[in-house]
DSSP file (Angstrom, degrees, kcal/mol; ACC not computed):
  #  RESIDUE AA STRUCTURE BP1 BP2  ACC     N-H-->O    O-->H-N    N-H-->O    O-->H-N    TCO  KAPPA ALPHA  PHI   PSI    X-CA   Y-CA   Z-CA
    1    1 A X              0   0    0      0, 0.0     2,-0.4     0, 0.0     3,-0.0   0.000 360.0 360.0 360.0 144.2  131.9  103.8   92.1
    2    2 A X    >>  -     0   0    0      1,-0.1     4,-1.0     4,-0.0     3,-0.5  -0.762 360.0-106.6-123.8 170.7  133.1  106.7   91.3
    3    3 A X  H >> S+     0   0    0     -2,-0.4     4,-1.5     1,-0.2     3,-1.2   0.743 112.7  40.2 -37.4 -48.5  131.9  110.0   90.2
    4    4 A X  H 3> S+     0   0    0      1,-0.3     4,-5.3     2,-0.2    -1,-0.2   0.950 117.0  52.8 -54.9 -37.5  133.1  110.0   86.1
    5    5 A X  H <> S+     0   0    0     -3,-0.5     4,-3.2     2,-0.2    -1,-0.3   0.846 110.1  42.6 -68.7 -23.2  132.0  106.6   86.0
    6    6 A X  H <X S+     0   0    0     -3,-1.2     4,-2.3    -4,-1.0     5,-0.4   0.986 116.6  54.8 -58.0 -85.6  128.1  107.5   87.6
    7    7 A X  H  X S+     0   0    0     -4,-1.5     4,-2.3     1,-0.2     5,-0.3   0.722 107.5  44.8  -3.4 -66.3  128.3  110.5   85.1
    8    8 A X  H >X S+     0   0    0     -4,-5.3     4,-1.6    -5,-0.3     3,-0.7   0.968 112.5  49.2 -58.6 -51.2  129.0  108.4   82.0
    9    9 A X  H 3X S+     0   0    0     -4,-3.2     4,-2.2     1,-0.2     5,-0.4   0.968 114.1  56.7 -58.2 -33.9  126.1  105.5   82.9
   10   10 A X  H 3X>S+     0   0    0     -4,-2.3     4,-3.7     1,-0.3     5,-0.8   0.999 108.8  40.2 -48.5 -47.4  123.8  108.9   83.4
   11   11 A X  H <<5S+     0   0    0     -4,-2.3    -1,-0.3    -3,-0.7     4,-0.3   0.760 109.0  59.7 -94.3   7.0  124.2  110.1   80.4
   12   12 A X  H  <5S+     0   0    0     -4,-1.6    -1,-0.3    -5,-0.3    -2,-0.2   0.714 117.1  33.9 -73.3 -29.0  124.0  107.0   78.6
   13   13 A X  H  <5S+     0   0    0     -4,-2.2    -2,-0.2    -5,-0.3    -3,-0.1   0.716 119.1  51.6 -98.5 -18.0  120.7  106.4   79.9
   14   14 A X  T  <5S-     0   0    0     -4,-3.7    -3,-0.2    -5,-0.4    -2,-0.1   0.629  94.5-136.5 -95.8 -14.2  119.6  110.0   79.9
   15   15 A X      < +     0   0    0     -5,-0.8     2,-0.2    -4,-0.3    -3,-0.1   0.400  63.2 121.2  84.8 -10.0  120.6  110.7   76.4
   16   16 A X  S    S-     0   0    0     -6,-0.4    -1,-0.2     2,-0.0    -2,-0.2  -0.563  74.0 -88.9 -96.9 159.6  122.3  114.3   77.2
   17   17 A X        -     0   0    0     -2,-0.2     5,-0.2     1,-0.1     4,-0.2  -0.087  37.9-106.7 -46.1 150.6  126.1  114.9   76.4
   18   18 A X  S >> S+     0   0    0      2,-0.2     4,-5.0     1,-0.2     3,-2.7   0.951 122.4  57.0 -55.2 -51.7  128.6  113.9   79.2
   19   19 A X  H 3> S+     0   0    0      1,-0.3     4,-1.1     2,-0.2    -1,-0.2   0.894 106.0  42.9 -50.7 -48.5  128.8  118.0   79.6
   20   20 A X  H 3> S+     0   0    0      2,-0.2     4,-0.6     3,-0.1    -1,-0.3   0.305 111.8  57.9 -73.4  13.6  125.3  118.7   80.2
   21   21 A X  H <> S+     0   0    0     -3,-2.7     4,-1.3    -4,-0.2     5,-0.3   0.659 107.7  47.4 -96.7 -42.4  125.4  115.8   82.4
   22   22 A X  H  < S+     0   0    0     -4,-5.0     4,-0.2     2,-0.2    -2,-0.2   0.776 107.8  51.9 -63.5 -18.1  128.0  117.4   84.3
   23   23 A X  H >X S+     0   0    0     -4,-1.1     4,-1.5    -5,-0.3     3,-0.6   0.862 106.6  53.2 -68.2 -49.4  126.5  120.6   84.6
   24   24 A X  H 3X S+     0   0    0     -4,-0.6     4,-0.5     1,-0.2    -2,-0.2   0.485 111.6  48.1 -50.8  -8.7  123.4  119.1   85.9
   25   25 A X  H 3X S+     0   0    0     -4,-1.3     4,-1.0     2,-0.2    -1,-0.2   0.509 114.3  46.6 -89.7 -23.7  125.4  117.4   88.6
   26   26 A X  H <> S+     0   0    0     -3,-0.6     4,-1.3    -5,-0.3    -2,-0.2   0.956 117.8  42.2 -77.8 -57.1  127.3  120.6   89.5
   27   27 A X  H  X S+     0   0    0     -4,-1.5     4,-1.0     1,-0.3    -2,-0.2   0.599 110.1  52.7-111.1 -48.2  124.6  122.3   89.6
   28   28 A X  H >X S+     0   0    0     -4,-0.5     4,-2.6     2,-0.2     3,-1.2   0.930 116.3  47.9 -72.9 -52.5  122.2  119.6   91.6
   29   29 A X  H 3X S+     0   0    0     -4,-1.0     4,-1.9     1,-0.3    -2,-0.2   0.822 104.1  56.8 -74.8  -0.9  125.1  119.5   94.2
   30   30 A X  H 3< S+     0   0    0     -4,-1.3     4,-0.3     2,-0.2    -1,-0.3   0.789 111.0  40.1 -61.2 -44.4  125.4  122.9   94.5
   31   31 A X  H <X S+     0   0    0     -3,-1.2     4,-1.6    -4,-1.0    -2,-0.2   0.653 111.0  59.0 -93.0 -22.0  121.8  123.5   95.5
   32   32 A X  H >X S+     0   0    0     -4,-2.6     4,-1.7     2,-0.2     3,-0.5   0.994 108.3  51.5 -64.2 -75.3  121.6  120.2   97.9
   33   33 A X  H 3< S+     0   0    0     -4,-1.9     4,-0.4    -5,-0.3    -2,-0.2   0.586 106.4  46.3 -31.1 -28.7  124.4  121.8   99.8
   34   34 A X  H 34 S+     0   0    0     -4,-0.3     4,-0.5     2,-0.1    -1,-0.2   0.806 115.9  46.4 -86.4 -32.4  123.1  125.0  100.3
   35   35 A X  H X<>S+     0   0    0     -4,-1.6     3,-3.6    -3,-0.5     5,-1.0   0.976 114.4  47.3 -54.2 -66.4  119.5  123.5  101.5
   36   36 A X  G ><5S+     0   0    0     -4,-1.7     3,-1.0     1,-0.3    -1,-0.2   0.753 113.4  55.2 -43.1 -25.7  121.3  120.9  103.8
   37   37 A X  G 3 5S+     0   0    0     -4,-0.4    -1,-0.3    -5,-0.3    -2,-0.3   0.368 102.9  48.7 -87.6  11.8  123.2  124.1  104.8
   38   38 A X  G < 5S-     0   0    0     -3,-3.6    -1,-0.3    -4,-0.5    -2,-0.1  -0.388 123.2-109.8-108.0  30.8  120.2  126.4  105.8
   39   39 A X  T < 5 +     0   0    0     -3,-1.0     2,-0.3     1,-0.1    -3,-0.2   0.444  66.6 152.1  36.9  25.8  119.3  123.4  107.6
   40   40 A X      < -     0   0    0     -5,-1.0     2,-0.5     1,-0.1    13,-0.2  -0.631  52.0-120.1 -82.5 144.1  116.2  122.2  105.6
   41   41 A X        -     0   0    0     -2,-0.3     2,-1.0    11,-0.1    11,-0.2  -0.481  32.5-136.2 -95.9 118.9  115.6  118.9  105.7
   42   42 A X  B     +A   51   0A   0      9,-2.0     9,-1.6    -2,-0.5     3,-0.1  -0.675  31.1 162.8-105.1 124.0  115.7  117.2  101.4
   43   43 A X    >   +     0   0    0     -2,-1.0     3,-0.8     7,-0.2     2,-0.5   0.233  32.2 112.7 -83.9 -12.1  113.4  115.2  100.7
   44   44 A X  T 3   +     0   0    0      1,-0.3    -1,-0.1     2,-0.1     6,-0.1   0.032  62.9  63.2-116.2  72.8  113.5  115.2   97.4
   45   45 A X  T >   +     0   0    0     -2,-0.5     3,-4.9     4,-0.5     2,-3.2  -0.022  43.2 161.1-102.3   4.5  114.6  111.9   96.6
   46   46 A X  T <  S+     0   0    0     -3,-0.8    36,-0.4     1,-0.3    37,-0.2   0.130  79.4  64.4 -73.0  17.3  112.0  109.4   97.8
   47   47 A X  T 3  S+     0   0    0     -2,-3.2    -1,-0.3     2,-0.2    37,-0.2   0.388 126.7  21.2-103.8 -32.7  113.6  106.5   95.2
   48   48 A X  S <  S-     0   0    0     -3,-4.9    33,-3.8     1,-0.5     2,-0.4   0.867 108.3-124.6-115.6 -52.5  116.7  107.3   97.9
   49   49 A X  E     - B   0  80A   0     -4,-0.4    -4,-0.5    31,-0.3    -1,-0.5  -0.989  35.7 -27.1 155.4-148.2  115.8  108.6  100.7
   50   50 A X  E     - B   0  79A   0     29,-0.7    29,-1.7    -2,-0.4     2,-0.6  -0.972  20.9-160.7-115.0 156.2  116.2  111.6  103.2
   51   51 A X  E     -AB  42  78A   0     -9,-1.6    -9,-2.0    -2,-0.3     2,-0.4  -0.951  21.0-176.7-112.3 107.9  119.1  113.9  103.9
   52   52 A X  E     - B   0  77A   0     25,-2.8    25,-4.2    -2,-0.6   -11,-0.1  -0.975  22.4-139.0-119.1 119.7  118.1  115.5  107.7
   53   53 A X  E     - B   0  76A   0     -2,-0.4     2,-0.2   -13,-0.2    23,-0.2  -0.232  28.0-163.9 -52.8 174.5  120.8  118.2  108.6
   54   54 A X  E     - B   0  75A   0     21,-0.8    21,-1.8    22,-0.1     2,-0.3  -0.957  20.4-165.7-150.3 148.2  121.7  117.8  112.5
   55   55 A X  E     - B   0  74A   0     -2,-0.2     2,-1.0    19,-0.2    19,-0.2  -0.915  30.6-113.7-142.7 144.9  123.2  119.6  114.8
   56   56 A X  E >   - B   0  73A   0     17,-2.9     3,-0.8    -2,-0.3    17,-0.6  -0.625  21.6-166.4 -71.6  91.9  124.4  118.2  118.1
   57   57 A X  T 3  S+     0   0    0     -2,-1.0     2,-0.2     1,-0.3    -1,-0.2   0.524  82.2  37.7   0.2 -62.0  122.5  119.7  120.8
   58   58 A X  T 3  S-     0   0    0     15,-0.0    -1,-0.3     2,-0.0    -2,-0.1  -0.330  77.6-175.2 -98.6  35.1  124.8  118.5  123.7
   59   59 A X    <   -     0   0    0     -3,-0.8     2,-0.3    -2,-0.2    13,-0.1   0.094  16.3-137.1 -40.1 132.1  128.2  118.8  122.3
   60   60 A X        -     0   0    0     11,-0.2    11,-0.4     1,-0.1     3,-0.1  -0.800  31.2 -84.9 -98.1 160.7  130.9  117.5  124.7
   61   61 A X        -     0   0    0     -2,-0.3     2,-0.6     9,-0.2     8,-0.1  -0.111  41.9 -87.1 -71.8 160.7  133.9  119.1  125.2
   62   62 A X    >   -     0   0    0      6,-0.6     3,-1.6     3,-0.2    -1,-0.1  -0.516  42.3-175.6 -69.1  92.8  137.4  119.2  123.4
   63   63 A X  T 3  S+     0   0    0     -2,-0.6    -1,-0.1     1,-0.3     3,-0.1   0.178  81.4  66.7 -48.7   4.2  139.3  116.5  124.8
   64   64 A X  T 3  S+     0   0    0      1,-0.1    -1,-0.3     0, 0.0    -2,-0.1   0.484 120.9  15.4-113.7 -29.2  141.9  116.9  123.4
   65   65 A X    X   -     0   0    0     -3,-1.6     2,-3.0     1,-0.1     3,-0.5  -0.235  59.5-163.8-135.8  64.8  142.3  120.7  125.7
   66   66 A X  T 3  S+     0   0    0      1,-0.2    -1,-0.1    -3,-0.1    -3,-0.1   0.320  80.9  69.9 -39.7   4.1  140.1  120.9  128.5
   67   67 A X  T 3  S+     0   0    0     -2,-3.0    -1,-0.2    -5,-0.1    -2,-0.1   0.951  88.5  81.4-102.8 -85.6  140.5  124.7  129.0
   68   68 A X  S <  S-     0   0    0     -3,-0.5    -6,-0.6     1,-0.1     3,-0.1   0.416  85.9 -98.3 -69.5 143.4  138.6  125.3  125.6
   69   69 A X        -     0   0    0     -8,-0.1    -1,-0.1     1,-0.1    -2,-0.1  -0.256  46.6 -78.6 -74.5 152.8  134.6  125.3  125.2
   70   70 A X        -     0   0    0      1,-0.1     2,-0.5   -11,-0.1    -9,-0.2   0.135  48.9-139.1 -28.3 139.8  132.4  122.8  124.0
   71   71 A X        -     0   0    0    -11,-0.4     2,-0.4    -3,-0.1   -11,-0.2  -0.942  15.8-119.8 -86.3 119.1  132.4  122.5  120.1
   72   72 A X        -     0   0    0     -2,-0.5     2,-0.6   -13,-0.1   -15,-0.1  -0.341  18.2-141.8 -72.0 123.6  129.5  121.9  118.2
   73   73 A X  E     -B   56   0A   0    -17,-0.6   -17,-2.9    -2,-0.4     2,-0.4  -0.659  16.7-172.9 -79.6 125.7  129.1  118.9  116.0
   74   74 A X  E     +B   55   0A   0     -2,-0.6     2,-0.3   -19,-0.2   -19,-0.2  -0.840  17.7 146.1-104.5 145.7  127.4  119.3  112.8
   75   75 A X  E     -B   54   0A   0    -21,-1.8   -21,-0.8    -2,-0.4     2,-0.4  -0.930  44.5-117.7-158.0-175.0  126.6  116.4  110.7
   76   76 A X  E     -B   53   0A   0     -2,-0.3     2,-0.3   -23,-0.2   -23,-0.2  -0.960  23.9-149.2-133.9 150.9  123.9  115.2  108.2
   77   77 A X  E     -B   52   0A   0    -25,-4.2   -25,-2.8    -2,-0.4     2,-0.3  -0.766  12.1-159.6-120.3 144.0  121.5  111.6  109.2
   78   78 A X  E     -B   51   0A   0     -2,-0.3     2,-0.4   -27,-0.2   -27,-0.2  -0.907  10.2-174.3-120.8 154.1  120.3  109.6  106.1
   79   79 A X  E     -B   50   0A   0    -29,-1.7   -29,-0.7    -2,-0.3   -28,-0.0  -0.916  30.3-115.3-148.9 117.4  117.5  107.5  106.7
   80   80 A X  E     -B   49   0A   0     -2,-0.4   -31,-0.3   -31,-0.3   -32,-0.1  -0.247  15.6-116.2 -54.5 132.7  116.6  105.2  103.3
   81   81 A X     >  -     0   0    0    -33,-3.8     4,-1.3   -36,-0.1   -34,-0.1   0.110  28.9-113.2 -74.5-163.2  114.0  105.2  101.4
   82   82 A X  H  > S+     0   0    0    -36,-0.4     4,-2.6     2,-0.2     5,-0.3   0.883 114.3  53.9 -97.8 -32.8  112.0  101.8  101.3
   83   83 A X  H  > S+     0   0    0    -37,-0.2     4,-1.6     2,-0.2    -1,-0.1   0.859 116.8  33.9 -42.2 -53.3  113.2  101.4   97.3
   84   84 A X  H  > S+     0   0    0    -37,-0.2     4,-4.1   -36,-0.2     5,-0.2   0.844 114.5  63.1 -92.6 -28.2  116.6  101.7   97.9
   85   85 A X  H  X S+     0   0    0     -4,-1.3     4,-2.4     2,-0.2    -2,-0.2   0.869 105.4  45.0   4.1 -90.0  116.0  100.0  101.2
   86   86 A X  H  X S+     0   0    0     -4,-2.6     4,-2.3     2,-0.2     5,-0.2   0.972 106.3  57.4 -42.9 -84.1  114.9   96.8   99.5
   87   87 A X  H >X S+     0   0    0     -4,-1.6     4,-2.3    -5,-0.3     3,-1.4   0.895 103.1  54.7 -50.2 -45.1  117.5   96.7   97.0
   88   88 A X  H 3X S+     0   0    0     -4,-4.1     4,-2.8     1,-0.2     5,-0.4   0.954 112.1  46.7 -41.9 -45.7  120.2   96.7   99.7
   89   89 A X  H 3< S+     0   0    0     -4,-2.4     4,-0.4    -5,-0.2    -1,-0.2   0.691 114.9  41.6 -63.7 -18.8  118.6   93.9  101.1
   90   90 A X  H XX S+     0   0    0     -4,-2.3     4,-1.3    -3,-1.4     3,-0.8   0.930 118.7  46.6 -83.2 -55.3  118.1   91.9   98.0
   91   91 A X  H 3X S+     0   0    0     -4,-2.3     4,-2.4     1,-0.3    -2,-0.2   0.788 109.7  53.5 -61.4 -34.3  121.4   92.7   96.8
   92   92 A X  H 3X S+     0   0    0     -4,-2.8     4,-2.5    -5,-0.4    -1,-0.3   0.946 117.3  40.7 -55.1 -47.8  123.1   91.9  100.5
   93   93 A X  H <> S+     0   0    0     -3,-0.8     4,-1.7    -4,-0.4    -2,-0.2   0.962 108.2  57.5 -67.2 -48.5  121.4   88.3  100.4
   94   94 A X  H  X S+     0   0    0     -4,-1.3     4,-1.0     1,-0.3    -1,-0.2   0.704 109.0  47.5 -76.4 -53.1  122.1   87.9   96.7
   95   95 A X  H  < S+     0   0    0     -4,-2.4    -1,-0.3    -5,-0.3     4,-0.3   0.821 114.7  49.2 -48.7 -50.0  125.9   88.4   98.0
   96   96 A X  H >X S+     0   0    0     -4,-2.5     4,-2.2     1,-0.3     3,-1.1   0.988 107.0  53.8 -55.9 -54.2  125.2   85.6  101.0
   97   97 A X  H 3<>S+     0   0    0     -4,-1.7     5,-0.5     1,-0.3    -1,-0.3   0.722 111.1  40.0 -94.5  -8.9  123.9   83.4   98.9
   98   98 A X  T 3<5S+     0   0    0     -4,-1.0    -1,-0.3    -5,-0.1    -2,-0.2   0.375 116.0  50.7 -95.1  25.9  126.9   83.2   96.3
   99   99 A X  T <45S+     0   0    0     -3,-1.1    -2,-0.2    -4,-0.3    -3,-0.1   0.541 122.7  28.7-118.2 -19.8  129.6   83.4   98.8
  100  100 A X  T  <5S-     0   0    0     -4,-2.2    -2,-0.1     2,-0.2    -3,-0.1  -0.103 106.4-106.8-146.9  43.6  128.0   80.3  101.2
  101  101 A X  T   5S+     0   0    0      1,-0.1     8,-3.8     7,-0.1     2,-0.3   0.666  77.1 136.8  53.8  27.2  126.3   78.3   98.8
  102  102 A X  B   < -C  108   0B   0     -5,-0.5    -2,-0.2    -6,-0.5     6,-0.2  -0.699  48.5-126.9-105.5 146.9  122.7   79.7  100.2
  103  103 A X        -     0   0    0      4,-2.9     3,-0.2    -2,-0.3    -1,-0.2   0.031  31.8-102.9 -73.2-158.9  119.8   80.7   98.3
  104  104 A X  S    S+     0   0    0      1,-0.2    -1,-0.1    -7,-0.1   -10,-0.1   0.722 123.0  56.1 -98.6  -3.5  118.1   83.8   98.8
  105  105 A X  S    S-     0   0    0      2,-0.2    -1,-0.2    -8,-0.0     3,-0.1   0.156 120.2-104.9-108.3   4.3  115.4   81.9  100.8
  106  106 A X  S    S+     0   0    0      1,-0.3     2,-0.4    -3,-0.2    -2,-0.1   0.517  80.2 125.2  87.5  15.1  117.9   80.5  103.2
  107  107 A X        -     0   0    0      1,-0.0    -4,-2.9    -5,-0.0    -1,-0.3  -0.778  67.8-103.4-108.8 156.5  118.1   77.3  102.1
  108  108 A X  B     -C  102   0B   0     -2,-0.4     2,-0.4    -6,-0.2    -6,-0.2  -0.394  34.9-143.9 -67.2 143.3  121.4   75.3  101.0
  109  109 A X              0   0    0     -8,-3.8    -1,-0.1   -12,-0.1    -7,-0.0  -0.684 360.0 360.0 -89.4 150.7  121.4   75.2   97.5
  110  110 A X              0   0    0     -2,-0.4    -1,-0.1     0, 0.0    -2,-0.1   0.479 360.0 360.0-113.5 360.0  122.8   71.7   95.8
């Protein structure tokens, strides 16, 4: 999905104008980038999950030029909340079971 279309269903459900929903969205990812980028860990999602910056400790060296020093990888580790969790998993099975004739309880359906 992509962003306009997330936007619209927001503000269909939230009741504010496509503009104030895009300003709250600007605005959200604006301050979610600078946390992750002071390296705080954001939590505050817990319907999604958590966002823990990283940085790789042991970086290995540039393979690509073995004469230059290590580079540090930075990257950010998501770990799912149990909500959204859940719904992958229903929705994954949900998938299974109309693609190979299974229920969601792993029996064939007839």
């Amino acid at each position: 999905m992509k962003k306009e279309s997330i936007l619209l269903r927001v503000a269909e459900r939230s009741g504010y104008s496509l503009a104030e929903t895009e300003q709250f969205y600007t605005a959200f990812v604006e301050v979610f980038t600078e946390v992750l980028g002071q390296g705080e860990t954001m939590e505050c999602l817990p319907e999604l999950g958590r966002f823990i910056p990283k940085v790789n400790d042991n970086p290995a060296r540039n393979p690509n030029s073995p004469r230059n020093p290590k580079k540090m990888h930075c990257f950010v580790q998501f770990k799912p909340g149990k909500r959204l969790e859940s719904s992958l998993c229903l929705g994954a099975l949900q998938r299974m079971a109309g693609d190979s004739g299974y229920s969601t309880k792993g029996k064939k359906s007839v």
